[in-house]
N, C-alpha and C positions, 0 to 999 in steps of 0.2 A: 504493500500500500504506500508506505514511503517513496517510491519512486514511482509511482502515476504521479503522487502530488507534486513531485521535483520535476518529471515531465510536463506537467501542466502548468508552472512556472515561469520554466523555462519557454513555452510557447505561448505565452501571456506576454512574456517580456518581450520577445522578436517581434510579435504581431502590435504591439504597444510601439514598440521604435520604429516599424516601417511606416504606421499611422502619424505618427510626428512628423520623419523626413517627408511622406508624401507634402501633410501641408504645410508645409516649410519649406517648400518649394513648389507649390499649386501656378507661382504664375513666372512667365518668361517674359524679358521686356528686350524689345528690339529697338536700337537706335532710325531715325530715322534722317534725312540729310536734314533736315530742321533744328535744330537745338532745340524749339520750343514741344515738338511733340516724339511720341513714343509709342508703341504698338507693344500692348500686353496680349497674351496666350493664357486663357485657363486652361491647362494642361490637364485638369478634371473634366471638362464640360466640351474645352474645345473652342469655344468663343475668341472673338479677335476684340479686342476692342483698344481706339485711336483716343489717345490719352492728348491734351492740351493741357500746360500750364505756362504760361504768358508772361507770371511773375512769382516768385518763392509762395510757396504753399502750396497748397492743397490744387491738386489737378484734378481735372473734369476731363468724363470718359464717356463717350459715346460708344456703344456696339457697334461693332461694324459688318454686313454678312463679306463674307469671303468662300469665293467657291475654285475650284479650280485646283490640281496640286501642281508640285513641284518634284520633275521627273529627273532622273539620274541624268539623263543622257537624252539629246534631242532627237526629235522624232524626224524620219527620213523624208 
């Protein structure tokens, strides 16, 4: 019995820290040649959304759709 409960522990813990790093890292942000704006990724959801901030503080973020991927290698 000791050692289900150290198993069960043990994968308490792993599943507890993979839940952290996911969101502690949920979003991606892409520079854009603008200084002023910035393209975030919810890497959860999948959403694109184009971030503005004008001046220090708090940015403002519109959704954006985005369709279309991006392929290794051009098409012939």
């Amino acid at each position: 019995m000791p050692v289900l409960v150290g198993a069960a522990m043990i994968a308490a813990a792993i599943l507890l820290s993979t839940l952290i790093t996911v969101a502690g890292t949920r979003f991606v942000g892409m520079d854009s040649p603008s200084e002023e704006t910035v393209w975030l990724i919810d890497r959860l959801t999948g959403s694109v959304y184009r971030c503005q901030a004008s001046e220090r503080g708090r940015a403002s973020c519109d959704a954006q759709a985005a369709t279309g991927s991006v392929s290794d290698r051009p098409k012939p």
